[in-house]
C-alpha positions in Angstrom: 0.0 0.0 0.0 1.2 3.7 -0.6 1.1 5.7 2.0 -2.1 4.3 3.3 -2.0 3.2 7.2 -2.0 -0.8 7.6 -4.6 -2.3 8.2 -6.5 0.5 5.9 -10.2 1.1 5.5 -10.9 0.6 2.0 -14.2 1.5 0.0 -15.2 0.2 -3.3 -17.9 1.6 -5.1 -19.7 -0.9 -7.7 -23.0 -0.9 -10.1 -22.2 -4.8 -10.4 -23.0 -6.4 -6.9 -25.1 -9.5 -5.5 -27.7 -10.4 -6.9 -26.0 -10.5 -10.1 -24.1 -13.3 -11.4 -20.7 -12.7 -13.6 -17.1 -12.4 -13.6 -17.1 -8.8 -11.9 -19.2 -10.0 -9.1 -16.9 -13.0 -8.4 -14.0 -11.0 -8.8 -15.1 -8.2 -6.3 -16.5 -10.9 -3.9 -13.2 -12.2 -3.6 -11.3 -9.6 -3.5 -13.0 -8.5 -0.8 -12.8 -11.5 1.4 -8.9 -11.8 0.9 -8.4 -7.8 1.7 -10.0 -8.6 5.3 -8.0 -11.7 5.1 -4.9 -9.5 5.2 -6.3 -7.6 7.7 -8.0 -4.2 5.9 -11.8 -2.9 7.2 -13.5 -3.5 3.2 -16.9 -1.3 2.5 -18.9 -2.6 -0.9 -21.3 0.0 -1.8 -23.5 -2.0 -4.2 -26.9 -1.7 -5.8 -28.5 -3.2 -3.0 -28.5 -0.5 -0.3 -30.3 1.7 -3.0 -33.6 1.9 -4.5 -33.6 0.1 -8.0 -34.6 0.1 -11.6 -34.3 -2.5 -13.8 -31.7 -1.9 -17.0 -32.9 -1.6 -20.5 -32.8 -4.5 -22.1 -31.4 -6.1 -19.3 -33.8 -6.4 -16.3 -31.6 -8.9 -14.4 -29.6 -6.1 -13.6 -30.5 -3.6 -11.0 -29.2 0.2 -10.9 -29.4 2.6 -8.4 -31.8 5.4 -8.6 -30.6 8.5 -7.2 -27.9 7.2 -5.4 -25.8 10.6 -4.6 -27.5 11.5 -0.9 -27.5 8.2 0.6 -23.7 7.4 -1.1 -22.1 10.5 0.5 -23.9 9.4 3.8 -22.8 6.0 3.6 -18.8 7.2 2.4 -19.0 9.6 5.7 -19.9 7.2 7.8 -17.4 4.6 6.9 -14.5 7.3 6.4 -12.4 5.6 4.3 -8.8 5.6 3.7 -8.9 4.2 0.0 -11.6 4.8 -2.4 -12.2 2.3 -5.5 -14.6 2.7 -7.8 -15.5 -0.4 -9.5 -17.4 0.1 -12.4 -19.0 3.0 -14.8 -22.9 2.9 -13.7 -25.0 5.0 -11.9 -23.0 4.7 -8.3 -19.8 4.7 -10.1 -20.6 8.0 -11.4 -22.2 9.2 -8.5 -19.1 8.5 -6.2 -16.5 10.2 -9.4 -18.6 13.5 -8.6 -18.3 13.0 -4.6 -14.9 12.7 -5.0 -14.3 15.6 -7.2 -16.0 18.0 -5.1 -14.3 16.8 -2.0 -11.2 16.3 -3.9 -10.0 13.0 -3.1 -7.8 10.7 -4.9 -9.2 7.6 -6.1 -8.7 4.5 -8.5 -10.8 3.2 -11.2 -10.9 -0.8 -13.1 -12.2 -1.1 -16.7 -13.6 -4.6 -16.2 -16.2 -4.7 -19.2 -16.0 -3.6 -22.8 -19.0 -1.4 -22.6 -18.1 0.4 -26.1 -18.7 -2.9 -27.8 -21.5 -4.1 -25.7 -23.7 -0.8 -26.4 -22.2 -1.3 -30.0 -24.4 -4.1 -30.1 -27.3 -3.4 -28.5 -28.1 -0.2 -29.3 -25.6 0.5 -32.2 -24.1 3.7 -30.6 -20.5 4.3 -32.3 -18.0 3.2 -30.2 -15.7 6.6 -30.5 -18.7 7.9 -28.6 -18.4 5.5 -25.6 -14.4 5.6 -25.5 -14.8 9.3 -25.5 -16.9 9.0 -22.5 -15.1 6.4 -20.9 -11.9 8.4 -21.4 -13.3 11.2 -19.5 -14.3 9.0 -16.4 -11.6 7.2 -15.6 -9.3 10.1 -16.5 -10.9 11.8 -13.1 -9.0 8.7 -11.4 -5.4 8.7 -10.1 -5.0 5.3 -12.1 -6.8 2.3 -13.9 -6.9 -1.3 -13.1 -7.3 -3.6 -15.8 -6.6 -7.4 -16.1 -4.4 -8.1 -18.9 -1.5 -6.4 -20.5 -2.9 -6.6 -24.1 -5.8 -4.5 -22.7 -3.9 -2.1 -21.1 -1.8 -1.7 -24.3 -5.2 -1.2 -26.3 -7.0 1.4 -24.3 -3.2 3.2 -24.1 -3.9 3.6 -27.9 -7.5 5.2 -27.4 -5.8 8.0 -25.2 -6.6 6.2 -21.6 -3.5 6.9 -19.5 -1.8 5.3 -16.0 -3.3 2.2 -16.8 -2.2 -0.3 -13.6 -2.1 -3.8 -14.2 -4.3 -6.0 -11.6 -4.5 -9.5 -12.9 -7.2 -12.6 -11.1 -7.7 -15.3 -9.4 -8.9 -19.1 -9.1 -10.4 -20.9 -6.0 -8.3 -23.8 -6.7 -10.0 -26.0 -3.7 -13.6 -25.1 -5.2 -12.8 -25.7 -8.9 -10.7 -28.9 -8.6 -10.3 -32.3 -10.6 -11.9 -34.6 -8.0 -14.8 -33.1 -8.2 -15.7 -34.9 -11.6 -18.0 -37.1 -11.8 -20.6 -38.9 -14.5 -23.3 -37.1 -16.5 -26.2 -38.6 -18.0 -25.0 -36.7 -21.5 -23.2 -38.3 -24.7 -19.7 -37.6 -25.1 -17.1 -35.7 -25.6 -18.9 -32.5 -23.6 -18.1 -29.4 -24.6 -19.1 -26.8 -21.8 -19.8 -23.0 -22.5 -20.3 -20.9 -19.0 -21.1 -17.7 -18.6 -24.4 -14.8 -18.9 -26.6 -16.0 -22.1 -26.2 -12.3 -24.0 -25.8 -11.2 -27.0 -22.3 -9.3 -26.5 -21.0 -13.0 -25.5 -21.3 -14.5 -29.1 -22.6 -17.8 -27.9 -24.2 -18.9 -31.2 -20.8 -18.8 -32.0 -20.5 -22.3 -30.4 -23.9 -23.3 -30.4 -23.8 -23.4 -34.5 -20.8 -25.7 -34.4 -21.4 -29.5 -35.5 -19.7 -31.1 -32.5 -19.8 -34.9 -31.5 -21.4 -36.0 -28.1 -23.1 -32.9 -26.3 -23.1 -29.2 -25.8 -24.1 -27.8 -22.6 -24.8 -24.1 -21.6 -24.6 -23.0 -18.0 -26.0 -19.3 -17.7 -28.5 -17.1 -17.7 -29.4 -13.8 -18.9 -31.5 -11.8 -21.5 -30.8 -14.5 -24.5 -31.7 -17.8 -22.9 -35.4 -17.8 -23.8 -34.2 -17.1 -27.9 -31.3 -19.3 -27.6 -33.3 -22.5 -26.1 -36.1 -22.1 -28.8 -33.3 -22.4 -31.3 -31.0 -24.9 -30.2 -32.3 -26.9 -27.4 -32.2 -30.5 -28.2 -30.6 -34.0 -27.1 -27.4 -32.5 -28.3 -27.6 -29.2 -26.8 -28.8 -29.0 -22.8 -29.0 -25.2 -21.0 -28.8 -26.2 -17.4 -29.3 -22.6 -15.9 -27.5 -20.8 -13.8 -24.9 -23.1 -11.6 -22.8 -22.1 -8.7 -20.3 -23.2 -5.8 -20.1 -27.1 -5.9 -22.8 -27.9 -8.4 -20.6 -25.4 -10.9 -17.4 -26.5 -9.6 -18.5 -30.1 -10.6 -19.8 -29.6 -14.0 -16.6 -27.7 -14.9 -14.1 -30.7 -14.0 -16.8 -33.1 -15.4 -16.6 -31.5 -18.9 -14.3 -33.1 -21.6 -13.9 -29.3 -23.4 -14.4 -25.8 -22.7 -15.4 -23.5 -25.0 -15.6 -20.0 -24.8 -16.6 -17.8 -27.7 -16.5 -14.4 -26.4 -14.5 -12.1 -28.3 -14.9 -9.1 -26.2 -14.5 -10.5 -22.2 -11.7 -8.6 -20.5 -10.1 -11.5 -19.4 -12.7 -14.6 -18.8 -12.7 -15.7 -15.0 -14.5 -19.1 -16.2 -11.5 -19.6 -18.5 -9.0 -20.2 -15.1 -12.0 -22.1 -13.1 -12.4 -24.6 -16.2 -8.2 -25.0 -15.8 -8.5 -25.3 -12.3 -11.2 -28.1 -13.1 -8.7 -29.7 -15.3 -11.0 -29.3 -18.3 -8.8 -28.0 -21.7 -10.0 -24.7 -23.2 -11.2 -23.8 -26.9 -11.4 -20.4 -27.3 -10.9 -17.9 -30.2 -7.4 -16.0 -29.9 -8.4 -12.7 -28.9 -7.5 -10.4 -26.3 -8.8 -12.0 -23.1 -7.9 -15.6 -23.9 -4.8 -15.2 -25.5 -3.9 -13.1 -22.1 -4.7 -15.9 -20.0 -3.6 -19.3 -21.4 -1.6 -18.0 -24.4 1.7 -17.5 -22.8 1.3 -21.1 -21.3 4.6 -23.3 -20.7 2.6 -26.3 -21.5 -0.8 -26.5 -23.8 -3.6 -26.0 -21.7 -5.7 -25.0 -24.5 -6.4 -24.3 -28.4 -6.7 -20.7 -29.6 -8.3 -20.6 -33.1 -10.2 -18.6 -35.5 -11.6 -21.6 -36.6 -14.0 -22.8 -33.2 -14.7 -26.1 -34.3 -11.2 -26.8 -34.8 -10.4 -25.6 -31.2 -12.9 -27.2 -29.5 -11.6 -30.7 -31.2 -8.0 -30.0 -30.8 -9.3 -29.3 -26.9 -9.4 -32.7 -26.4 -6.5 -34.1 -27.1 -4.6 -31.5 -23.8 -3.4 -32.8 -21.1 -5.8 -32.0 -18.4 -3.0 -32.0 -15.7 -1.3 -29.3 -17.4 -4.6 -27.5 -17.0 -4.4 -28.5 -13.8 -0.7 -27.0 -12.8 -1.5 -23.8 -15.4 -3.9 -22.3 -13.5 -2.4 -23.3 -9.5 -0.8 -20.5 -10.5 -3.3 -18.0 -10.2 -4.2 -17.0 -6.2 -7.2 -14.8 -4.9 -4.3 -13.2 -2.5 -2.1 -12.4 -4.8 -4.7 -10.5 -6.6 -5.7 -8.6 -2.9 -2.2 -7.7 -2.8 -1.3 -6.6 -6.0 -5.0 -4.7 -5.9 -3.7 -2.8 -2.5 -0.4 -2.2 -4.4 -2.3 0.1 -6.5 -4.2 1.8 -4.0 -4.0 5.5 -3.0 -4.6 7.9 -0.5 -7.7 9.9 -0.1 -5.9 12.7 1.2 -8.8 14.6 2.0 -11.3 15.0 4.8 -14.2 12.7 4.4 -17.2 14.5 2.9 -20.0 15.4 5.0 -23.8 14.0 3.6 -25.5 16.7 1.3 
């Protein structure tokens, strides 16, 4: 930590919080349960202290409506040392202008590619989004982001002081001897993540595998994706987690994950820690992860259907040792590594 005392009160601000289910949840979850681990006092300011509306075209996720009062009373009560704001939603926003008026320091992540997401949704230009983007996280003494190629790509759209904060695996959850038999044909070839557009899972669910494809997930594309490609060969199982997820992951033959716009892919280091091979196109996010491998632990390809065969023939122990690499704590630490001072009274509620 610089120049913050030890242990350190630390407050993150975040749109993406429990109830929701994906990558930045896990990751902030975590996080925050190895920070108090090493001792820090850890505030998450989520969605769920504030009143809600659903968002467009996405009702599984809830944002805070009118969040500024009850934030600064909340951020005055806990009088934090360290302030992290998580993601770019309503609170995210909401705790840049607290901090601006009070003038405090504070540290930024860019965990999702929002410019191509809203490029697909709504078709807004992505120059527009960067722009924005730029502007938020250039009110920040520094952004965390997962992967060096990433980094080395927003340094090009004009982002500066880029930090880079790499993840974790729960390597005793997501483990080899939790596999077991499934009532399915084989090979399996597992996709896991939110069923939405910006995650390209027809991608995978067009290929003609062998054996079965199953889909864990939800989201705002399940009911269109089941009417089109549920079958005997293709099962959506719904949304998974803890030892149910852990044991479909090491019970897989193949994992395949067709995103071509995921930050870095948590699910791609909890199918290693499984011991399950990964199929994946070689974009930034999977060629971050398992690309600079010592030993195979996966097939990068443009073609998918070639990957997701070629998947098979890995050795799942190199999986296995690949990602026993990867440790919760040493993301907490290198996250308090990049940490600043407030340097400012707390605000007083407005």
């Amino acid at each position: 930590m610089r120049h913050l005392p030890d242990p350190a009160r630390i407050l993150i601000v975040t749109d993406a919080w429990h109830k929701q289910v994906n990558g930045v949840v896990r990751t902030l979850s975590m996080l925050a349960e190895q920070l108090e681990a090493l001792g820090q006092t850890v505030m998450v300011i989520g969605p769920d202290r504030f009143r809600t509306l659903p968002c467009p075209s996405y009702p599984e996720i809830r944002l805070a409506l009118c969040p500024r009062r009850r934030l600064a009373a909340l951020v005055a009560e806990f009088a934090p040392d360290a302030l992290h704001i998580a993601t770019e939603g309503p609170l995210g926003i909401a705790a840049a202008r607290l901090a601006r008026r009070a003038g405090w320091q504070f540290t930024t992540a860019y965990h999702t590619r929002f410019p191509d997401y809203l490029a697909a949704r709504i078709a807004l230009p992505r120059r527009l989004a960067y722009a924005w983007l730029r502007r938020f996280h250039g009110q920040g003494s520094g952004t965390m982001v997962a992967t060096r190629s990433l980094a080395a790509e927003l340094q090009a759209r004009g982002f500066g002081n880029t930090r880079l904060w790499s993840r974790g695996v729960d390597a005793a959850l997501f483990h080899p001897g939790r596999a077991g038999p499934l009532p399915y044909e084989r090979p399996i070839f597992l996709s896991v993540g939110r069923l939405a557009v910006e995650k390209n899972l027809t991608a995978f669910l067009d290929l003609d595998l062998p054996g079965t494809r199953l889909v864990v997930g939800g989201g705002p594309e399940r009911a269109r994706l089941e009417r089109r490609h549920s079958g005997p060969r293709t099962r959506f199982l719904g949304a998974l987690h803890g030892a149910e997820l852990a044991a479909i992951f090491a019970s897989a033959d193949a994992f395949v994950f067709p995103s071509r716009t995921d930050t870095f892919g948590l699910v791609l280091l909890e199918a290693l820690a499984a011991g399950t091979p990964v199929a994946a196109f070689p974009v930034a996010g999977p060629r971050d992860v398992i690309g600079a491998a010592a030993e195979p632990v996966g097939v990068l390809d443009d073609d998918l259907h070639k990957a997701a065969l070629g998947a098979l023939a890995i050795d799942r122990r190199a999986c296995r040792r690949f990602a026993e690499q990867f440790s919760w704590q040493a993301c907490a630490s290198l996250f308090l590594d990049h940490l600043v001072p407030i340097r400012s009274p707390v605000l007083a509620p407005a």
